[in-house]
C-alpha positions in Angstrom: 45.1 -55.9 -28.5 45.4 -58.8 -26.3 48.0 -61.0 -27.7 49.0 -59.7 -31.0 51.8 -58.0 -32.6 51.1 -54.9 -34.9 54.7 -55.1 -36.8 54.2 -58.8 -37.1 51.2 -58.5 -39.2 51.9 -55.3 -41.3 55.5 -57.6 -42.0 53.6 -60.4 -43.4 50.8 -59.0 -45.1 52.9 -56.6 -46.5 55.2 -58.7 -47.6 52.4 -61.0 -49.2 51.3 -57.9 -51.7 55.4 -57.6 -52.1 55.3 -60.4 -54.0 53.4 -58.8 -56.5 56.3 -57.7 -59.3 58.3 -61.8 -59.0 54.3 -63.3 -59.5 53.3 -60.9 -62.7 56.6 -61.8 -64.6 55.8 -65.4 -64.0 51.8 -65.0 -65.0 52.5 -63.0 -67.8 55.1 -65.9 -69.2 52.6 -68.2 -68.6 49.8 -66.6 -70.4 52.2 -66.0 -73.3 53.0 -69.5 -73.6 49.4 -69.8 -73.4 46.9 -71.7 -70.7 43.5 -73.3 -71.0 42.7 -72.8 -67.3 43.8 -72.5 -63.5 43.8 -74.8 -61.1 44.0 -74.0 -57.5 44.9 -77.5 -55.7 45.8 -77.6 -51.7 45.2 -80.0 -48.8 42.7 -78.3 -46.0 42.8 -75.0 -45.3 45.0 -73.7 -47.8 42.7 -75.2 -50.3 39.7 -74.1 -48.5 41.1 -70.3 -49.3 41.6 -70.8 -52.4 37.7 -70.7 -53.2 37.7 -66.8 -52.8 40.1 -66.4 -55.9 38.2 -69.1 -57.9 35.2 -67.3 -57.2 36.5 -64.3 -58.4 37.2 -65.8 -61.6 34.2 -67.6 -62.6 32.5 -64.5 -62.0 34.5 -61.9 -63.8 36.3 -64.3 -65.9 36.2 -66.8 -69.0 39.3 -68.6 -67.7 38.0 -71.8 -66.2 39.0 -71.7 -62.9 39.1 -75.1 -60.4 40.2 -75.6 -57.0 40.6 -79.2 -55.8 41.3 -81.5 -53.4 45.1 -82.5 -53.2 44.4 -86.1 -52.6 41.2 -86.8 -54.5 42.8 -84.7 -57.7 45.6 -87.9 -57.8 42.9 -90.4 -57.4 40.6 -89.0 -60.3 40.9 -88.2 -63.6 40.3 -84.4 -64.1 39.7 -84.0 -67.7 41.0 -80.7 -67.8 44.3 -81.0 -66.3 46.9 -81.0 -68.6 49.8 -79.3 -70.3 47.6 -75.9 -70.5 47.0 -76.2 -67.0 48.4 -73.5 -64.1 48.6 -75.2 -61.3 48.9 -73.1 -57.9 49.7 -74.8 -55.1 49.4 -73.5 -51.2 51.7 -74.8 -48.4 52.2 -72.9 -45.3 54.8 -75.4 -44.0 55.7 -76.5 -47.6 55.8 -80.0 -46.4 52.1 -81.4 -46.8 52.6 -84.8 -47.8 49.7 -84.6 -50.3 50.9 -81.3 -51.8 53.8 -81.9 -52.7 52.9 -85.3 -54.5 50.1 -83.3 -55.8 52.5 -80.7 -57.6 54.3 -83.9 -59.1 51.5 -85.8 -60.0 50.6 -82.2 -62.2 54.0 -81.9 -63.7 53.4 -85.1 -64.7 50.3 -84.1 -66.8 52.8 -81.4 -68.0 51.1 -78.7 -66.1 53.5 -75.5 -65.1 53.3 -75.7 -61.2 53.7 -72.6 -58.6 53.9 -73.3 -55.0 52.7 -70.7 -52.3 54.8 -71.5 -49.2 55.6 -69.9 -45.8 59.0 -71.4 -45.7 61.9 -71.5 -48.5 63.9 -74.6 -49.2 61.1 -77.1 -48.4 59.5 -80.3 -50.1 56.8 -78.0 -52.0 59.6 -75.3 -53.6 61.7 -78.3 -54.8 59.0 -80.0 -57.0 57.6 -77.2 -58.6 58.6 -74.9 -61.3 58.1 -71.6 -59.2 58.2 -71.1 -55.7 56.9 -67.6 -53.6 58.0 -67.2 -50.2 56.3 -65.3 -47.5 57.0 -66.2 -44.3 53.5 -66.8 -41.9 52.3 -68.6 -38.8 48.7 -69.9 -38.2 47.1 -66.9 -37.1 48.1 -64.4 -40.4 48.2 -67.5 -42.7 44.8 -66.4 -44.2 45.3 -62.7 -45.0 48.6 -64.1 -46.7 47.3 -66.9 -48.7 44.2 -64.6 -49.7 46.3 -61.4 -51.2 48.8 -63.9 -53.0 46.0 -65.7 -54.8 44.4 -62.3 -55.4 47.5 -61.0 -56.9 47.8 -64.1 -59.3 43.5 -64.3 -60.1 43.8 -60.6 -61.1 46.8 -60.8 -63.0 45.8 -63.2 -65.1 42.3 -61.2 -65.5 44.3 -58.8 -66.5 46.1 -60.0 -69.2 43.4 -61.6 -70.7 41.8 -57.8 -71.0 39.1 -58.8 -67.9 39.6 -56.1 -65.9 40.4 -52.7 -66.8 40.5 -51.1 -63.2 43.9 -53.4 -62.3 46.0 -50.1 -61.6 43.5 -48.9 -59.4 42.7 -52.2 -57.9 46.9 -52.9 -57.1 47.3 -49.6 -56.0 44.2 -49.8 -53.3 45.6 -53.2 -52.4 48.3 -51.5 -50.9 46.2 -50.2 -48.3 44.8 -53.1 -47.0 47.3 -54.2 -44.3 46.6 -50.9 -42.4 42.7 -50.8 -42.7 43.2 -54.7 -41.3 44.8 -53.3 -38.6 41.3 -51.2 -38.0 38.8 -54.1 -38.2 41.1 -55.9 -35.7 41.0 -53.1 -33.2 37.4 -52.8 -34.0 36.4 -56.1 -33.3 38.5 -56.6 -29.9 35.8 -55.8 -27.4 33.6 -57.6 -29.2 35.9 -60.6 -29.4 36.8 -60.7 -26.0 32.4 -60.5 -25.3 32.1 -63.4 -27.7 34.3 -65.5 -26.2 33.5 -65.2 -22.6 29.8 -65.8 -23.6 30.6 -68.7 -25.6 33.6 -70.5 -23.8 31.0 -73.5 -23.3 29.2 -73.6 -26.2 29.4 -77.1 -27.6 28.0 -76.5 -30.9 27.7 -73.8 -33.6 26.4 -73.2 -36.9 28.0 -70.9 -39.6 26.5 -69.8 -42.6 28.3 -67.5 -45.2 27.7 -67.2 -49.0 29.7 -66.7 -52.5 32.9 -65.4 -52.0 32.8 -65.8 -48.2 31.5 -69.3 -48.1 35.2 -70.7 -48.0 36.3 -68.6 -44.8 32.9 -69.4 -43.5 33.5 -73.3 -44.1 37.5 -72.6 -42.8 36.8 -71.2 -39.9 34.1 -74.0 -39.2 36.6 -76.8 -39.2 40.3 -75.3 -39.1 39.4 -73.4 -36.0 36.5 -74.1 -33.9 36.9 -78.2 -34.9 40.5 -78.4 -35.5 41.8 -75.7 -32.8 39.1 -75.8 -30.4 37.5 -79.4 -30.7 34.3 -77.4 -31.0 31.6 -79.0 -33.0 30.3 -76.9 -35.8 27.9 -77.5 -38.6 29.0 -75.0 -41.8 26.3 -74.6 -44.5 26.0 -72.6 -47.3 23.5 -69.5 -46.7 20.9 -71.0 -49.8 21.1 -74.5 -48.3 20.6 -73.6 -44.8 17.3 -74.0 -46.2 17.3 -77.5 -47.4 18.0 -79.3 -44.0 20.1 -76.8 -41.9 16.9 -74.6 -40.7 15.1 -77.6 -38.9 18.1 -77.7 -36.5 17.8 -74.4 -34.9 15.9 -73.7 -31.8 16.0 -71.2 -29.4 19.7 -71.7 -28.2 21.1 -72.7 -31.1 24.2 -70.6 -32.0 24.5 -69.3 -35.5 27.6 -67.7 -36.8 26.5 -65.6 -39.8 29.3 -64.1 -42.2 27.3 -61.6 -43.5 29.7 -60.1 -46.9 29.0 -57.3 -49.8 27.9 -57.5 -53.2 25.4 -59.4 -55.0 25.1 -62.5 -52.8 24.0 -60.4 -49.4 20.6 -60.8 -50.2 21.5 -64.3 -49.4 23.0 -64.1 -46.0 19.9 -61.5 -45.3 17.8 -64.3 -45.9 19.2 -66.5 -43.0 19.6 -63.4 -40.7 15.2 -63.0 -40.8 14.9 -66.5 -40.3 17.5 -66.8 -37.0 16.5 -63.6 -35.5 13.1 -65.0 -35.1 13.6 -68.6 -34.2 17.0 -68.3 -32.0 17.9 -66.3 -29.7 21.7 -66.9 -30.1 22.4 -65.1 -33.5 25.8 -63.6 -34.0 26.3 -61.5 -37.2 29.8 -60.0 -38.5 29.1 -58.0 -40.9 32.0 -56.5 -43.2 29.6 -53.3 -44.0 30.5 -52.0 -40.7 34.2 -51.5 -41.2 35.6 -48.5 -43.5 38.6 -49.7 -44.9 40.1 -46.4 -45.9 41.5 -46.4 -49.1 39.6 -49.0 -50.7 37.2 -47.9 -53.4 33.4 -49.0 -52.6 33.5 -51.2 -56.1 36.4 -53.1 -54.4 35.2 -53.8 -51.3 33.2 -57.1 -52.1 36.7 -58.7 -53.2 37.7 -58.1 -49.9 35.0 -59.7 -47.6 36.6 -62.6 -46.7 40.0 -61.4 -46.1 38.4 -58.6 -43.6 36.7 -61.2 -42.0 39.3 -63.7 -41.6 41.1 -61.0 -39.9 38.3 -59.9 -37.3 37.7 -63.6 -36.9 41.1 -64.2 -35.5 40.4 -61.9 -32.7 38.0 -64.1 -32.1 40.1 -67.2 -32.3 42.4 -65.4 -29.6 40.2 -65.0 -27.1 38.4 -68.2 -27.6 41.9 -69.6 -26.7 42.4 -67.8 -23.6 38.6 -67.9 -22.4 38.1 -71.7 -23.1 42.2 -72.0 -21.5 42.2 -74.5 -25.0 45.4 -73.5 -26.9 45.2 -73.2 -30.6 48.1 -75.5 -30.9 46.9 -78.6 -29.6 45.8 -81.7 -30.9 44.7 -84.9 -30.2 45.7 -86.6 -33.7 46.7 -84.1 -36.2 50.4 -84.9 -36.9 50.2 -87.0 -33.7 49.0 -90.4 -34.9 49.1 -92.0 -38.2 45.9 -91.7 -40.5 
Protein backbone atom coordinates (compact mmCIF):
# COMPACT_ATOMS: atom_id res chain seq x y z
CA UNK A 1 0.00 0.00 0.00
CA UNK A 2 1.21 3.27 -1.14
CA UNK A 3 2.57 5.10 1.87
CA UNK A 4 1.80 3.11 4.91
CA UNK A 5 3.42 0.96 7.34
CA UNK A 6 1.77 -2.45 8.29
CA UNK A 7 3.84 -2.79 11.78
CA UNK A 8 3.09 0.77 12.51
CA UNK A 9 -0.56 0.19 12.55
CA UNK A 10 -0.92 -3.40 14.05
CA UNK A 11 1.64 -1.38 16.98
CA UNK A 12 -0.80 1.17 17.70
CA UNK A 13 -4.02 -0.39 17.35
CA UNK A 14 -2.83 -3.16 19.13
CA UNK A 15 -1.55 -1.43 21.66
CA UNK A 16 -4.90 0.73 22.00
CA UNK A 17 -6.95 -2.76 22.88
CA UNK A 18 -3.76 -3.41 25.32
CA UNK A 19 -4.93 -0.96 27.44
CA UNK A 20 -7.74 -2.92 28.19
CA UNK A 21 -6.74 -4.70 31.80
CA UNK A 22 -5.13 -0.73 33.40
CA UNK A 23 -8.83 0.89 31.98
CA UNK A 24 -11.19 -2.10 33.62
CA UNK A 25 -9.48 -1.68 37.10
CA UNK A 26 -10.02 1.97 36.92
CA UNK A 27 -14.01 1.61 35.57
CA UNK A 28 -14.71 -0.92 37.90
CA UNK A 29 -13.44 1.46 40.96
CA UNK A 30 -15.41 3.95 39.58
CA UNK A 31 -18.57 2.20 39.24
CA UNK A 32 -18.00 0.96 42.82
CA UNK A 33 -17.75 4.33 44.14
CA UNK A 34 -20.71 4.84 42.16
CA UNK A 35 -21.51 7.25 39.00
CA UNK A 36 -24.69 8.96 37.73
CA UNK A 37 -23.31 9.27 34.16
CA UNK A 38 -20.43 9.68 31.51
CA UNK A 39 -19.26 12.35 29.96
CA UNK A 40 -17.24 12.27 26.94
CA UNK A 41 -15.68 15.94 26.59
CA UNK A 42 -12.87 16.77 23.76
CA UNK A 43 -12.03 19.75 21.50
CA UNK A 44 -12.54 18.72 17.58
CA UNK A 45 -11.85 15.60 16.34
CA UNK A 46 -11.24 13.79 19.31
CA UNK A 47 -14.62 14.84 20.47
CA UNK A 48 -16.16 14.28 17.28
CA UNK A 49 -15.10 10.39 17.89
CA UNK A 50 -16.34 10.22 20.83
CA UNK A 51 -20.14 10.13 19.44
CA UNK A 52 -19.64 6.44 18.41
CA UNK A 53 -19.20 5.30 22.08
CA UNK A 54 -22.02 7.69 23.33
CA UNK A 55 -24.10 6.20 20.84
CA UNK A 56 -23.46 2.90 21.93
CA UNK A 57 -24.61 3.76 25.20
CA UNK A 58 -27.81 5.51 24.78
CA UNK A 59 -28.74 2.66 22.88
CA UNK A 60 -27.85 -0.31 24.91
CA UNK A 61 -27.54 1.51 28.09
CA UNK A 62 -29.45 3.34 31.01
CA UNK A 63 -26.21 5.21 31.88
CA UNK A 64 -26.76 8.75 30.63
CA UNK A 65 -24.09 9.22 28.35
CA UNK A 66 -22.88 12.97 26.97
CA UNK A 67 -20.25 14.12 24.85
CA UNK A 68 -19.52 17.83 24.76
CA UNK A 69 -17.75 20.50 23.54
CA UNK A 70 -14.49 21.35 25.60
CA UNK A 71 -15.03 25.04 25.44
CA UNK A 72 -18.81 25.56 25.41
CA UNK A 73 -18.95 22.79 28.50
CA UNK A 74 -16.79 25.69 30.66
CA UNK A 75 -19.07 28.43 29.36
CA UNK A 76 -22.50 26.59 30.37
CA UNK A 77 -23.90 25.15 33.07
CA UNK A 78 -24.40 21.35 32.44
CA UNK A 79 -26.81 20.31 35.01
CA UNK A 80 -25.50 16.99 35.19
CA UNK A 81 -21.93 17.44 35.72
CA UNK A 82 -20.97 16.82 39.02
CA UNK A 83 -19.25 14.67 41.61
CA UNK A 84 -21.01 11.45 40.01
CA UNK A 85 -19.74 12.43 36.85
CA UNK A 86 -16.94 10.28 34.64
CA UNK A 87 -15.37 12.47 32.72
CA UNK A 88 -13.21 11.01 29.67
CA UNK A 89 -11.14 13.19 28.14
CA UNK A 90 -9.25 12.75 24.42
CA UNK A 91 -5.98 14.36 23.56
CA UNK A 92 -3.75 13.07 20.88
CA UNK A 93 -1.02 15.64 21.65
CA UNK A 94 -2.24 16.05 25.31
CA UNK A 95 -1.71 19.66 25.02
CA UNK A 96 -5.09 21.13 23.72
CA UNK A 97 -5.44 24.22 25.49
CA UNK A 98 -9.22 23.79 25.92
CA UNK A 99 -8.79 20.14 27.23
CA UNK A 100 -6.82 20.44 29.57
CA UNK A 101 -8.74 23.49 31.23
CA UNK A 102 -11.68 21.36 30.48
CA UNK A 103 -10.42 18.40 32.77
CA UNK A 104 -9.84 21.17 35.57
CA UNK A 105 -12.84 22.90 35.21
CA UNK A 106 -14.52 19.00 35.83
CA UNK A 107 -12.42 18.25 38.78
CA UNK A 108 -13.61 21.25 39.98
CA UNK A 109 -17.33 20.00 39.83
CA UNK A 110 -15.66 16.99 41.72
CA UNK A 111 -15.88 14.82 38.68
CA UNK A 112 -13.23 11.75 38.50
CA UNK A 113 -11.32 12.67 35.25
CA UNK A 114 -9.48 10.13 32.66
CA UNK A 115 -7.44 11.52 29.87
CA UNK A 116 -6.87 9.54 26.55
CA UNK A 117 -3.53 10.82 25.20
CA UNK A 118 -1.00 9.87 22.57
CA UNK A 119 1.86 11.21 24.49
CA UNK A 120 2.93 10.66 28.40
CA UNK A 121 3.99 13.42 30.61
CA UNK A 122 1.91 16.19 29.01
CA UNK A 123 -0.54 19.05 30.15
CA UNK A 124 -3.68 16.57 29.82
CA UNK A 125 -1.94 13.50 32.16
CA UNK A 126 -1.01 16.07 34.77
CA UNK A 127 -4.60 17.44 35.54
CA UNK A 128 -6.44 14.45 35.60
CA UNK A 129 -6.82 11.71 37.94
CA UNK A 130 -5.97 8.88 35.26
CA UNK A 131 -4.01 9.04 32.39
CA UNK A 132 -3.79 6.05 29.29
CA UNK A 133 -1.07 6.33 26.89
CA UNK A 134 -1.02 4.98 23.44
CA UNK A 135 1.22 6.50 21.28
CA UNK A 136 -0.51 7.69 17.64
CA UNK A 137 0.00 10.12 14.75
CA UNK A 138 -2.84 11.70 12.65
CA UNK A 139 -3.50 9.02 10.27
CA UNK A 140 -4.20 5.92 13.07
CA UNK A 141 -5.43 8.56 15.63
CA UNK A 142 -9.10 7.31 14.91
CA UNK A 143 -8.92 3.53 15.13
CA UNK A 144 -7.07 4.42 18.48
CA UNK A 145 -9.32 6.81 20.02
CA UNK A 146 -12.38 4.50 18.84
CA UNK A 147 -11.17 1.03 20.51
CA UNK A 148 -10.13 3.01 23.81
CA UNK A 149 -13.57 4.53 24.20
CA UNK A 150 -15.01 1.22 23.17
CA UNK A 151 -13.16 -0.53 25.79
CA UNK A 152 -14.31 2.00 28.53
CA UNK A 153 -18.43 2.23 27.01
CA UNK A 154 -18.48 -1.57 27.22
CA UNK A 155 -16.97 -1.88 30.47
CA UNK A 156 -18.97 0.12 32.17
CA UNK A 157 -22.02 -1.72 30.25
CA UNK A 158 -20.69 -4.42 31.66
CA UNK A 159 -20.70 -3.80 35.08
CA UNK A 160 -23.88 -2.40 35.24
CA UNK A 161 -25.20 -6.10 33.91
CA UNK A 162 -25.90 -4.45 30.15
CA UNK A 163 -24.26 -6.73 28.19
CA UNK A 164 -23.82 -10.20 28.72
CA UNK A 165 -21.74 -11.15 25.47
CA UNK A 166 -18.53 -8.87 26.94
CA UNK A 167 -16.19 -12.03 26.86
CA UNK A 168 -17.10 -12.73 23.45
CA UNK A 169 -17.23 -9.16 22.46
CA UNK A 170 -13.25 -8.47 24.19
CA UNK A 171 -12.20 -11.58 22.77
CA UNK A 172 -13.45 -10.63 18.98
CA UNK A 173 -11.92 -7.26 19.55
CA UNK A 174 -8.75 -8.79 19.43
CA UNK A 175 -9.03 -9.38 15.92
CA UNK A 176 -9.73 -6.24 14.69
CA UNK A 177 -6.27 -4.80 13.97
CA UNK A 178 -5.76 -7.58 11.38
CA UNK A 179 -9.15 -7.55 9.57
CA UNK A 180 -8.22 -3.53 9.40
CA UNK A 181 -5.41 -4.48 7.71
CA UNK A 182 -7.90 -6.24 5.04
CA UNK A 183 -10.30 -3.28 4.42
CA UNK A 184 -7.15 -1.16 3.84
CA UNK A 185 -5.82 -3.37 1.22
CA UNK A 186 -9.25 -3.68 -0.08
CA UNK A 187 -9.93 -0.22 -0.49
CA UNK A 188 -6.43 0.82 -2.16
CA UNK A 189 -7.36 0.60 -5.80
CA UNK A 190 -10.25 2.12 -5.09
CA UNK A 191 -8.58 4.95 -3.18
CA UNK A 192 -6.01 5.69 -5.48
CA UNK A 193 -9.37 5.80 -8.43
CA UNK A 194 -11.12 8.15 -6.03
CA UNK A 195 -8.58 10.39 -5.75
CA UNK A 196 -7.31 10.87 -9.18
CA UNK A 197 -11.01 11.44 -10.25
CA UNK A 198 -11.53 13.89 -7.56
CA UNK A 199 -8.22 15.88 -7.16
CA UNK A 200 -10.28 19.02 -8.31
CA UNK A 201 -13.35 18.61 -6.85
CA UNK A 202 -14.13 21.74 -4.92
CA UNK A 203 -17.00 20.66 -3.01
CA UNK A 204 -18.47 17.43 -1.47
CA UNK A 205 -21.37 16.34 0.46
CA UNK A 206 -21.24 13.50 3.07
CA UNK A 207 -23.98 11.89 4.59
CA UNK A 208 -23.76 9.06 7.25
CA UNK A 209 -26.17 8.02 10.07
CA UNK A 210 -26.30 6.80 13.94
CA UNK A 211 -23.23 5.47 14.89
CA UNK A 212 -21.35 6.60 11.76
CA UNK A 213 -22.59 10.10 11.67
CA UNK A 214 -19.54 11.23 13.82
CA UNK A 215 -16.76 9.78 11.35
CA UNK A 216 -18.99 10.98 8.63
CA UNK A 217 -19.04 14.71 10.23
CA UNK A 218 -14.94 14.06 11.10
CA UNK A 219 -13.94 13.29 7.99
CA UNK A 220 -16.02 16.25 6.62
CA UNK A 221 -14.10 18.85 8.38
CA UNK A 222 -10.77 17.25 10.00
CA UNK A 223 -9.78 16.02 6.55
CA UNK A 224 -11.27 17.24 3.44
CA UNK A 225 -11.64 21.07 5.29
CA UNK A 226 -8.87 21.00 7.71
CA UNK A 227 -6.22 18.79 5.59
CA UNK A 228 -7.22 19.51 2.21
CA UNK A 229 -8.98 23.00 2.31
CA UNK A 230 -11.79 21.20 0.51
CA UNK A 231 -15.25 22.53 1.07
CA UNK A 232 -17.66 19.99 2.32
CA UNK A 233 -21.22 20.10 3.46
CA UNK A 234 -21.82 17.00 6.26
CA UNK A 235 -25.48 16.26 6.94
CA UNK A 236 -27.09 13.73 8.77
CA UNK A 237 -28.68 10.90 6.38
CA UNK A 238 -32.66 11.91 7.87
CA UNK A 239 -31.87 15.69 7.40
CA UNK A 240 -30.42 15.43 4.07
CA UNK A 241 -33.92 15.74 3.53
CA UNK A 242 -34.79 18.93 5.23
CA UNK A 243 -32.55 21.30 3.12
CA UNK A 244 -29.52 19.19 1.94
CA UNK A 245 -31.46 17.41 -1.15
CA UNK A 246 -32.20 20.83 -2.99
CA UNK A 247 -28.39 21.24 -3.38
CA UNK A 248 -27.70 18.28 -5.47
CA UNK A 249 -27.59 18.29 -9.18
CA UNK A 250 -26.15 16.36 -11.61
CA UNK A 251 -22.41 16.88 -10.53
CA UNK A 252 -22.74 17.24 -7.24
CA UNK A 253 -20.51 14.81 -5.26
CA UNK A 254 -22.00 12.89 -2.45
CA UNK A 255 -19.92 10.85 -0.08
CA UNK A 256 -22.30 8.34 1.48
CA UNK A 257 -21.11 6.21 4.66
CA UNK A 258 -23.30 3.61 4.24
CA UNK A 259 -23.00 1.37 7.98
CA UNK A 260 -24.93 -1.87 9.46
CA UNK A 261 -27.67 -2.29 11.79
CA UNK A 262 -30.86 -0.66 12.36
CA UNK A 263 -30.09 2.78 10.99
CA UNK A 264 -29.19 1.52 7.17
CA UNK A 265 -32.51 1.87 6.13
CA UNK A 266 -31.50 5.46 6.59
CA UNK A 267 -28.48 5.84 4.50
CA UNK A 268 -30.52 3.57 1.85
CA UNK A 269 -32.84 6.25 1.75
CA UNK A 270 -30.23 8.93 0.50
CA UNK A 271 -28.47 6.35 -1.84
CA UNK A 272 -32.27 6.17 -4.12
CA UNK A 273 -32.47 9.65 -4.05
CA UNK A 274 -28.50 10.46 -5.36
CA UNK A 275 -28.38 7.64 -7.73
CA UNK A 276 -31.23 9.29 -9.58
CA UNK A 277 -30.53 13.00 -9.42
CA UNK A 278 -26.43 12.98 -9.47
CA UNK A 279 -24.35 11.40 -11.33
CA UNK A 280 -21.37 11.71 -8.88
CA UNK A 281 -22.47 9.23 -5.99
CA UNK A 282 -19.80 7.52 -4.06
CA UNK A 283 -20.87 4.80 -1.60
CA UNK A 284 -18.46 2.89 1.01
CA UNK A 285 -20.23 0.49 2.33
CA UNK A 286 -18.85 -1.58 5.43
CA UNK A 287 -21.10 -4.75 4.26
CA UNK A 288 -18.54 -5.35 1.79
CA UNK A 289 -15.68 -6.17 4.02
CA UNK A 290 -15.47 -9.66 6.01
CA UNK A 291 -13.73 -8.83 9.09
CA UNK A 292 -12.77 -12.32 10.02
CA UNK A 293 -13.25 -13.10 13.44
CA UNK A 294 -15.88 -10.76 14.24
CA UNK A 295 -19.21 -12.24 14.98
CA UNK A 296 -22.15 -10.79 12.54
CA UNK A 297 -24.06 -9.33 15.90
CA UNK A 298 -20.79 -7.29 16.35
CA UNK A 299 -20.18 -5.88 13.34
CA UNK A 300 -22.57 -2.71 13.63
CA UNK A 301 -20.25 -1.53 16.68
CA UNK A 302 -17.59 -1.55 14.34
CA UNK A 303 -18.79 0.63 11.29
CA UNK A 304 -17.14 3.52 11.96
CA UNK A 305 -13.82 2.26 12.96
CA UNK A 306 -13.73 0.11 9.58
CA UNK A 307 -14.53 3.10 7.76
CA UNK A 308 -12.29 5.45 9.33
CA UNK A 309 -9.66 3.04 8.29
CA UNK A 310 -10.62 2.61 4.57
CA UNK A 311 -11.10 6.35 4.55
CA UNK A 312 -7.54 6.99 5.33
CA UNK A 313 -6.54 5.38 2.16
CA UNK A 314 -8.42 7.74 0.86
CA UNK A 315 -6.90 10.64 2.68
CA UNK A 316 -3.44 9.27 1.35
CA UNK A 317 -3.97 9.50 -2.02
CA UNK A 318 -5.93 12.59 -1.93
CA UNK A 319 -2.54 13.95 -0.56
CA UNK A 320 -0.43 12.74 -3.16
CA UNK A 321 -3.07 13.32 -6.21
CA UNK A 322 -4.02 16.92 -5.15
CA UNK A 323 0.22 17.34 -4.26
CA UNK A 324 -1.75 19.07 -0.85
CA UNK A 325 0.04 17.62 2.23
CA UNK A 326 -2.07 16.64 5.09
CA UNK A 327 0.11 18.63 7.31
CA UNK A 328 -0.41 22.00 6.15
CA UNK A 329 -2.18 24.81 7.27
CA UNK A 330 -3.01 28.16 6.74
CA UNK A 331 -4.03 29.06 10.46
CA UNK A 332 -4.31 26.11 12.59
CA UNK A 333 -1.67 26.57 15.28
CA UNK A 334 -0.25 29.26 12.93
CA UNK A 335 -2.07 32.45 13.92
CA UNK A 336 -3.82 33.33 17.06
CA UNK A 337 -7.68 32.75 17.21
Amino acid sequence: MFNFDRDRFLRIQNGAIGLKDELDVVIDEVVTKGIKNVFFVGTGGAAILMYAAEHILKNRSTLPAFTEISSELMVTDHQHLGEQSLVILPSLSGTTKETVEAAKFCKEKGATTIGLVGHANTALTEVTDYSFVNFAEDDTSCESFYLQSFLIAFRLMYKRQEFPEYHQWMEELKMLPAALLKVKEATENRAKDFAKKHRDTPYHILSGAGIDWGQTYYYAMCILEEMQWIKTRPVHASDFFHGTLELVEKDTSILLLKGEGRVRSLTERVERFANHFSKELTVFDTKEFPLEGISEPFRPFLSPIVLATLLERISCHLEEARNHPLTTRRYYKKVPF
